[in-house]
C-alpha positions in Angstrom: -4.9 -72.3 -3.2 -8.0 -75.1 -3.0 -10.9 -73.3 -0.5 -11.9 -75.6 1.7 -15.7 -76.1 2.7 -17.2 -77.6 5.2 -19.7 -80.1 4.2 -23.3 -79.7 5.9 -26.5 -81.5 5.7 -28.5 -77.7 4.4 -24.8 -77.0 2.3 -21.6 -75.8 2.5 -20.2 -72.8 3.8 -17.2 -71.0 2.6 -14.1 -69.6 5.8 -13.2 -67.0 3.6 -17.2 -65.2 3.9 -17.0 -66.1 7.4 -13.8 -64.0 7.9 -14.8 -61.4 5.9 -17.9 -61.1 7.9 -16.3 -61.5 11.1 -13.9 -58.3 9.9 -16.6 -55.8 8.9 -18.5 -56.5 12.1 -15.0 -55.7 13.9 -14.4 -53.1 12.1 -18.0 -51.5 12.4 -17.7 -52.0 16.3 -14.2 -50.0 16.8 -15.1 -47.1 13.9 -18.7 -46.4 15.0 -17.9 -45.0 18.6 -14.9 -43.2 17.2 -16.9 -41.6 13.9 -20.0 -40.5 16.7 -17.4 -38.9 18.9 -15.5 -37.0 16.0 -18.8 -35.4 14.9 -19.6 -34.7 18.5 -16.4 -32.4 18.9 -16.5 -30.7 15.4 -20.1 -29.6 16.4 -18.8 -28.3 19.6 -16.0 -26.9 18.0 -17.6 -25.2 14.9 -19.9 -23.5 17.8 -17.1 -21.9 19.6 -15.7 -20.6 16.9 -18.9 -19.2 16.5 -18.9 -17.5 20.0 -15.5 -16.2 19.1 -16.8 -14.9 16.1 -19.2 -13.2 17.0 -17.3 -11.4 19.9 -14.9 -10.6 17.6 -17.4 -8.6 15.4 -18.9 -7.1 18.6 -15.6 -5.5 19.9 -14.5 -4.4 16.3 -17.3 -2.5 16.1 -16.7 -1.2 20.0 -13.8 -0.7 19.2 -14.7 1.7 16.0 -16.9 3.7 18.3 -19.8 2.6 17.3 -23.0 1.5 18.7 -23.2 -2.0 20.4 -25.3 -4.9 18.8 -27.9 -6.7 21.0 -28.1 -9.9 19.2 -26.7 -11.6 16.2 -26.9 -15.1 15.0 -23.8 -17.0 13.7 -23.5 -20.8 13.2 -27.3 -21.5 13.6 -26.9 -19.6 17.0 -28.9 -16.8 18.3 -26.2 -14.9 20.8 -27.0 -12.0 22.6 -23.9 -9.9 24.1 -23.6 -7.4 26.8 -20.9 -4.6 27.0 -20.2 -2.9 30.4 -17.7 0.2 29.3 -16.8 0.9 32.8 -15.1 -3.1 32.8 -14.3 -2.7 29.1 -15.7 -6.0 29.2 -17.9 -8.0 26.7 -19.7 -11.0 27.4 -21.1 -13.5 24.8 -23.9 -16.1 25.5 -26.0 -18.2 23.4 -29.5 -19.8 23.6 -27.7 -23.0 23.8 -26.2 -22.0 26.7 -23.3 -24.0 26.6 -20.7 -21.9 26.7 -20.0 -18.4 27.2 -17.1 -15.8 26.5 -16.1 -13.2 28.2 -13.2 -10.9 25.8 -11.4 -7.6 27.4 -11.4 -4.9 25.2 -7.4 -4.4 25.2 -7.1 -7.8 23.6 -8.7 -6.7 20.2 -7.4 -4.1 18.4 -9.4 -1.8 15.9 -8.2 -1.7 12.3 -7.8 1.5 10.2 -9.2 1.3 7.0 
């Protein structure tokens, strides 16, 4: 297949680079918003599963009958919890404050070893 060219007084110019262009810009305008927002919801996913892990290693240890811990810091996180025995109820919050989790104690059981 001949390329054609169009003739101009400062040169010529080839369709082919001018499509080419014309596709990466495309293509960077519909994959940048869509890249930014995936990155956006794995951060706020990776720090939920972060609150839940944390809980999760709080009420284990309530669980085992052992004594509560005030703070703890998972997933660049600091999170401070707060057990109320007479609710059997634990509550999770971080300095983010974002988010925060509230886990019964009947919905975790304790492991034997």
């Amino acid at each position: 297949m001949k390329s054609t060219k169009l003739n101009d007084n400062s040169g010529y110019m080839l369709f082919e680079s001018l499509i080419a262009l014309a596709m990466v810009s495309i293509s960077l305008y519909v994959l940048l918003p869509h890249s930014a927002q995936f990155f956006t919801t794995l951060k706020a996913a990776g720090a939920e599963v972060a609150y839940w892990r944390v809980a999760q290693d709080q009420m284990q240890v309530i669980a085992e009958g052992g004594s509560q811990i005030g703070s703890q810091a998972s997933g660049g996180i600091l999170f401070t919890t707060t057990w109320n025995p007479e609710t059997s109820q634990l509550t999770v919050s971080g300095d983010d404050g974002a988010e925060r989790v509230t886990v019964r104690a009947e919905e975790i059981q304790a492991e034997s070893p």
